[in-house]
C-alpha positions as CSV (number, residue, x, y, z in Angstrom):
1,X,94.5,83.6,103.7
2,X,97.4,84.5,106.0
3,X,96.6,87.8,108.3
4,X,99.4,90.0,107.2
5,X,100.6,92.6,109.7
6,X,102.1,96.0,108.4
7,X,104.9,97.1,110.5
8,X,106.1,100.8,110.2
9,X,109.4,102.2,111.4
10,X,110.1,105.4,113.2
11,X,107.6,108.1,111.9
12,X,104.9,106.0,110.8
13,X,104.5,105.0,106.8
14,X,102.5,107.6,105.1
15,X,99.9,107.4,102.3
16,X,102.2,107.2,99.4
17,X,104.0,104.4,101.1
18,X,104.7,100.9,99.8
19,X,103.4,99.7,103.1
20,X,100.2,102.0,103.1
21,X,99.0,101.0,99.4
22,X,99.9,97.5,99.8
23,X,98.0,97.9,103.1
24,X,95.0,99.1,101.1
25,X,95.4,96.3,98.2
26,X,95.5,93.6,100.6
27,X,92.2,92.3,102.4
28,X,93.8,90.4,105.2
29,X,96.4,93.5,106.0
30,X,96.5,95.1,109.5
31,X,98.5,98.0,110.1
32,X,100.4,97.8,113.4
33,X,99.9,101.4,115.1
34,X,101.7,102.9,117.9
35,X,101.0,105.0,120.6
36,X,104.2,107.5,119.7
37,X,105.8,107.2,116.2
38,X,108.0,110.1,117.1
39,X,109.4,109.1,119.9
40,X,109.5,104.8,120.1
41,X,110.2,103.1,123.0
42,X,111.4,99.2,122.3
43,X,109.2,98.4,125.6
44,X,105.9,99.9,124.1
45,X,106.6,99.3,120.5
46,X,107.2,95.1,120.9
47,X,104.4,95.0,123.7
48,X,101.9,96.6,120.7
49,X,103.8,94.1,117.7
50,X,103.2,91.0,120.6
51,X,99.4,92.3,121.5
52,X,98.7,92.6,117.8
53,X,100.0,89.5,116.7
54,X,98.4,87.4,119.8
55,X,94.8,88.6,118.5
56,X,95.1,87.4,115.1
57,X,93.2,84.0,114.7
58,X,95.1,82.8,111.7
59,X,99.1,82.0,110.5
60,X,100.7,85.5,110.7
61,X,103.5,87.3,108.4
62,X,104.9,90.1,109.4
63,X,105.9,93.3,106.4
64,X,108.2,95.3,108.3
65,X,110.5,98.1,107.2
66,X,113.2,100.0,109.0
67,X,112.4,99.9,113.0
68,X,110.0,97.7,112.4
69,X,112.4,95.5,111.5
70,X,114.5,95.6,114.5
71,X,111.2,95.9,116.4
72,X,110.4,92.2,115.2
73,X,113.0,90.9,116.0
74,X,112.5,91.7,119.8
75,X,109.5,89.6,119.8
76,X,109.5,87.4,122.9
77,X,110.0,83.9,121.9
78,X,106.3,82.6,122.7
79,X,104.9,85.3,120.3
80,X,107.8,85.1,117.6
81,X,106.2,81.2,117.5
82,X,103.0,82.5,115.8
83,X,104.5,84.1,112.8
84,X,104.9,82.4,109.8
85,X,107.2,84.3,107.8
86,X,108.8,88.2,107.6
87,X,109.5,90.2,104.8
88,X,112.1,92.3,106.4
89,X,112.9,95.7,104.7
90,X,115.7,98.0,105.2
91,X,116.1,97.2,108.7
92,X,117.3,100.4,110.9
93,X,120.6,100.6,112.9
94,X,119.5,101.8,116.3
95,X,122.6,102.5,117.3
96,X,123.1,105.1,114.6
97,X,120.8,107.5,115.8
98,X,120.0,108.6,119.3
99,X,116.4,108.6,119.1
100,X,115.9,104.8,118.5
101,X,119.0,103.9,121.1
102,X,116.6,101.8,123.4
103,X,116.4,99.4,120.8
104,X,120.3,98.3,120.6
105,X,121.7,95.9,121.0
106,X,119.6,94.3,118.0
107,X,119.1,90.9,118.9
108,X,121.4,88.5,116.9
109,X,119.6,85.0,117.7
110,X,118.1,83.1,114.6
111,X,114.3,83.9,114.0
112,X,111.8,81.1,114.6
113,X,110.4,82.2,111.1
114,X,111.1,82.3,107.9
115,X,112.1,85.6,106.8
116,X,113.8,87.8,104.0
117,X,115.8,90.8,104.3
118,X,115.6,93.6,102.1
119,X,118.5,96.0,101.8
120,X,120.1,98.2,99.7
121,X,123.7,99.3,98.9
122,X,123.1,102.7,99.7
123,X,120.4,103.1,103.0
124,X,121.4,105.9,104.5
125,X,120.2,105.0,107.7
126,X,121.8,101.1,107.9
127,X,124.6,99.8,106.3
128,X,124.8,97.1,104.1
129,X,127.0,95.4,105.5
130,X,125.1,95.5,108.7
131,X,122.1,94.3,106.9
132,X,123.5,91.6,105.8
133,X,125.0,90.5,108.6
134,X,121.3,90.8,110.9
135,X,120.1,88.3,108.0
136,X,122.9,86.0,108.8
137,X,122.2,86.2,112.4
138,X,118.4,86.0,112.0
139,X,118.6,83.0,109.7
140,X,117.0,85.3,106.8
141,X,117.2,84.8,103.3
142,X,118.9,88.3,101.7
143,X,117.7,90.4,98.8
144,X,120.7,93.2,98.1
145,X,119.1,96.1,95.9
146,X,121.5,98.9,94.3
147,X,121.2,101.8,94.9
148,X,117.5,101.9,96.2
149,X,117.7,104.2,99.1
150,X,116.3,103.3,102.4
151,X,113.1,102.1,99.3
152,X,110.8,104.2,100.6
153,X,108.9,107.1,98.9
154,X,111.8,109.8,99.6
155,X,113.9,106.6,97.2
156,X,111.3,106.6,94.8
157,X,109.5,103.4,95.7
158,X,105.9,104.0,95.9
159,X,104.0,100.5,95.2
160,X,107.4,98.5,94.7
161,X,106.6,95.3,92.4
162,X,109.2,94.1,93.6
163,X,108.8,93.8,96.9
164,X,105.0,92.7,96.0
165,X,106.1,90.2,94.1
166,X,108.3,88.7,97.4
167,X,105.4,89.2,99.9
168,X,103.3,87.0,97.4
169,X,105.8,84.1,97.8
170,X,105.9,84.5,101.5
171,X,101.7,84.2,101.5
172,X,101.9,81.2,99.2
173,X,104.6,79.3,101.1
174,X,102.5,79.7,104.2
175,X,98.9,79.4,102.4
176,X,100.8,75.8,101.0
177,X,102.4,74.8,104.7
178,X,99.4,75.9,106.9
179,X,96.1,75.6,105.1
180,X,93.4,77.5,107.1
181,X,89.5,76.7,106.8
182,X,87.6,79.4,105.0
């Protein structure tokens, strides 16, 4: 089974959470934590994604959402290399809001992974048109939802089937392409 790595944006995912309950359904999930949820530096926040994923012994995918997004896509390239796939969700625009400035630019170099965007036609906090052009420039496959918010719990997406049902293709591509002894 893959080790799957839960990724928060800006403020942490709390319990109600997609990310927290499938976090809690899943037996190979690792939530990513920070040091300062509040406050994210790009330095500190990649150097914990990097760290994280270098200590997982088997193929890696990455669940991200908002800055975690963006956060991923900083990986250095000898770290990015051990992910298997990204499900990408309602990546954040940095350079909309002053607090998460240290992470623009976003990088716009294809992902060594496969990966799928997740965005919605109404995220208050990114664009959709910037969404979709960070899949183009990542390489990502892209999922456009209407009107879904910024799909987190404030949008009314608690467990998100959905989205589930996405992750589970990721796990069985990679389960399929890199087999790993029990």
């Amino acid at each position: 089974m893959p080790h799957v790595l839960i990724v928060p944006g800006w403020r942490n995912s709390g319990p109600g959470h997609w990310q927290s309950l499938w976090e809690a359904r899943l037996p190979h999930a690792q939530r990513v934590v920070q040091d300062d949820w509040n406050t994210p530096t790009r330095s500190a926040w990649v150097a914990r994604l990097a760290q994280t994923i270098q200590a997982c012994d088997k193929p890696v995918v990455l669940v991200a959402h908002s800055l975690g997004c963006i956060t991923a896509a900083h990986l250095p390239p000898g770290v990015a290399a051990r992910v298997r796939s990204a499900l990408l969700v309602a990546p954040a625009d940095p350079e909309r809001r002053g607090q998460l400035a240290n992470f623009a630019p976003v990088p716009h170099q294809p992902l060594p992974f496969r990966s799928i965007v997740v965005a919605s036609d109404n995220d208050p906090f990114c664009p959709v048109r910037l969404a979709t052009a960070y899949s183009r420039a990542w390489g990502s496959d892209l999922v456009k939802l209407v009107g879904a918010g910024h799909i987190n719990v404030d949008s009314g997406h608690g467990d998100w089937p959905l989205g589930w049902g996405l992750l589970q293709g990721l796990l069985a591509e990679v389960r399929e392409r890199w087999p790993v002894a029990a």
